[in-house]
N, C-alpha and C positions, 0 to 999 in steps of 0.2 A: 381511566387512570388507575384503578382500582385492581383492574385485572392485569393489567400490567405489572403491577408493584406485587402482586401475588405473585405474578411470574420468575420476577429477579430474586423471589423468597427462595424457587423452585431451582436456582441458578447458585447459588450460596455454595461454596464446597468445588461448584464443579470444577476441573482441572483441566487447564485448559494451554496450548502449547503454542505459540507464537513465531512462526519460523517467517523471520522478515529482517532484510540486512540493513534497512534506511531505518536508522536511529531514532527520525520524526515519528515514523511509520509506529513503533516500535512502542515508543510511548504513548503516543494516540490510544492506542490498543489496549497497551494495560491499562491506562486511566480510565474508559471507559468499562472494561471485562470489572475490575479489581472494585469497582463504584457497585458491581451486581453482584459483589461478594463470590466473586472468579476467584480461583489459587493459578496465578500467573505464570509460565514460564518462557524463555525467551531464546530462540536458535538461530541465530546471523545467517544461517545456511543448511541445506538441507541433509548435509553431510554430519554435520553437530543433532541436527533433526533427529536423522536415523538413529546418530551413537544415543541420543536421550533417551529414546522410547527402546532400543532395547535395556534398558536397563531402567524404565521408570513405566508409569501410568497414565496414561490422559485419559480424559472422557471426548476431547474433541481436539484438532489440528488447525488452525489459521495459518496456510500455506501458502506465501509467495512463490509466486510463477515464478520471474526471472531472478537468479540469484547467480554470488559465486560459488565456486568448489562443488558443489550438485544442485541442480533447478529443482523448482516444487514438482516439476511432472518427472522425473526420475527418483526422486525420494519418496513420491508416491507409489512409485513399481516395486522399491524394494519394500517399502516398508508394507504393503500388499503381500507380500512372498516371508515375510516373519512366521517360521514355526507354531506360535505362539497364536491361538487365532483372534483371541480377545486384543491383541496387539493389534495384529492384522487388521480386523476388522475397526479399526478408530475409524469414525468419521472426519473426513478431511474435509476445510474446504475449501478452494481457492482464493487468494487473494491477488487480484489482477489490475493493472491500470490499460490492460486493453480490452474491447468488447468489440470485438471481431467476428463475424459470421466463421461457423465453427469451431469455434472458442470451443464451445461449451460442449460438443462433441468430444472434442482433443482433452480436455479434462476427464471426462464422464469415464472415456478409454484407458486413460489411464490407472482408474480406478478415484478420484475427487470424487465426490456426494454433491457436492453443491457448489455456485462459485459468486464470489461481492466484486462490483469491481471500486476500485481505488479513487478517488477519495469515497472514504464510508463514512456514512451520518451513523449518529448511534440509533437512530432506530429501526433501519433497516438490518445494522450488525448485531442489534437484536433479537429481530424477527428470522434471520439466517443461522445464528447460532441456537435457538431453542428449537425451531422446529428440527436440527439437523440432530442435538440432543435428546430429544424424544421419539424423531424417527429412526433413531441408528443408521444404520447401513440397509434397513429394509427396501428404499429405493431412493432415487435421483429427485432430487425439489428442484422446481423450475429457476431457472436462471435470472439474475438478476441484470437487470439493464442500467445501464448505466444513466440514460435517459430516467431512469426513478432515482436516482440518488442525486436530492436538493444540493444545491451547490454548483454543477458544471456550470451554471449558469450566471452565477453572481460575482458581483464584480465593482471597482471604479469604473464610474462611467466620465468618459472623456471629461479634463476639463480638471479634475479633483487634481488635489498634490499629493495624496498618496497612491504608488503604486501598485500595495498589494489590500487584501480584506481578511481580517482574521475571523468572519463572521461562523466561518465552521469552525475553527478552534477553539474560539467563545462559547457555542454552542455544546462544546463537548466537553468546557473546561466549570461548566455548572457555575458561574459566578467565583471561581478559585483561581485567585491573579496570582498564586505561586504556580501554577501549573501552565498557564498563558506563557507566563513570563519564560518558562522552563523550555517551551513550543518555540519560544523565538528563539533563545538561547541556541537551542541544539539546532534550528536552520543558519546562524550567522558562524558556527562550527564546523558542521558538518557540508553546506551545500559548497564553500570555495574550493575546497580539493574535487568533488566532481567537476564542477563546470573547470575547473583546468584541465579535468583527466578528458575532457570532452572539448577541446581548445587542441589539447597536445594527438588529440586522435587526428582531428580533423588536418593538423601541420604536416601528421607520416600519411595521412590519407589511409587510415586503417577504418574503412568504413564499417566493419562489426563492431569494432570498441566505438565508435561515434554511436551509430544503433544502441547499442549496450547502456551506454551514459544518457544518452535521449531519454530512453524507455525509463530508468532508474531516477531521471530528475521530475520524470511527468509528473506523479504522483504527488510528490512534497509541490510543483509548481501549484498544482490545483488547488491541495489544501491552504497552501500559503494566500491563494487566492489573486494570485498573479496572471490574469486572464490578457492580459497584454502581450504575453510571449506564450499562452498556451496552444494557441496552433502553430506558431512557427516550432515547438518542442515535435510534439506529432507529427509536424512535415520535414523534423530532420529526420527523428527514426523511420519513416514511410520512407523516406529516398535514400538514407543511408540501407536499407534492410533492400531496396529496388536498382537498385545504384541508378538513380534516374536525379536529373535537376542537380548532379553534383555543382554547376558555376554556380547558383543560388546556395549554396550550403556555408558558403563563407560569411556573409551576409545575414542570417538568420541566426548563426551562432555567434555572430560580432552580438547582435543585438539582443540576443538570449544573455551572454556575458555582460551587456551593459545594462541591462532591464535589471540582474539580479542583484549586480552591485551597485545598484542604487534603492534596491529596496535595502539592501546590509545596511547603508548608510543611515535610512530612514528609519529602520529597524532598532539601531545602534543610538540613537539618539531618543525612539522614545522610550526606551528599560532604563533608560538613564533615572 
């Protein structure tokens, strides 16, 4: 515990860039970075990403894969090709809600250092942010599996009346019910406009936007701890991305829609 708390001494200062469009996501991040004495900053997209860093400093990049207006692996190429080489050279490193056999190749190419996947505990987002800080860019640290990151796994178990667990939230919100509270706040905000935009795909049959929306609610499902509709999220993006099992898609996303508006409900009633 001891060398730990040395560590986050050694963290104090660093500056640190946050490029991630999911709001939840967003905050997660700084709360934990900003608690190790991080100087936080924050880019909805990797387009905003690029314009930051040419015209500021980081010591390190927390980089969402899929975004809008440019993805984490194209803002990673340009900002690899910045004149400047102390720019160039920041360590990036991915933040992903997939852990895919060659993932981490597709990264590595593109020039990312390292990559977490989605939902992160703080102390794996720990142990990935220091060592990628002290290693610089001198080489590649091994990949993280998703299978290590506590949580995929927990859950209501059949039978309970609530449908989600905020026990990764709690865990990262150190006993501060203003920062809990703030977690639920921005999911009963932010997650109804996706699952509509993921409702209204699936109506035009625009199977990449349905992929698109899948992939973008995986993450906040996980954390929120909604393990109830966590494979059925996975196996719309897996068949919307395969165009496979489309009659099953209606169905899945009925029940992904019904599963989240009844955690809102549940949600909504205990910030009361």
């Amino acid at each position: 515990m001891q060398d730990q708390q040395n560590e986050n001494t050694s963290l104090k200062g660093k500056r640190i860039l946050v490029v991630e469009d999911m709001e939840l996501n967003q905050a997660l991040a700084r709360h934990i970075l900003e608690s190790w004495g991080c100087i936080v900053f924050i880019a909805a997209n990797g387009r905003l990403a690029f314009q930051l860093i040419q015209g500021d400093r980081f010591d390190l990049i927390l980089m969402d894969v899929q975004m809008p207006e440019m993805d984490g692996v194209e803002a990673t190429r340009v900002i690899r090709q910045l004149p400047d080489a102390s720019k160039a050279n920041v360590p990036i490193v991915a933040f992903t809600a997939n852990n895919l056999n060659g993932d981490r190749e597709m990264y590595l190419a593109a020039g990312m250092d390292d990559y977490i996947s989605k939902p992160f505990d703080e102390k794996r987002l720990f142990q990935v942010v220091l060592r990628n800080l002290v290693a610089g860019r001198k080489e590649a640290s091994p990949a993280v599996s998703a299978a290590q990151i506590p949580g995929n796994s927990r859950g209501n178990e059949e039978g309970e009346t609530k449908l989600y667990d905020l026990s990764m939230v709690q865990s990262v919100s150190e006993g501060d019910p203003g920062f809990l509270r703030k977690m639920v706040v921005l999911f009963i905000k932010t997650v109804p406009p996706n699952v509509q935009e993921l409702v209204n795909a699936l109506e035009t049959e625009n199977w990449d936007q349905v992929r698109k929306m899948a992939h973008k609610l995986k993450s906040t499902v996980d954390s929120m701890g909604i393990n109830s509709i966590r494979e059925d999220i996975r196996k719309v993006e897996a068949d919307a991305k395969q165009l496979q099992s489309l009659d099953e898609m209606p169905g899945r996303i009925k029940r992904i829609e019904s599963i989240i508006n009844q955690c809102i409900g549940q949600l909504e009633v205990e910030i009361q």
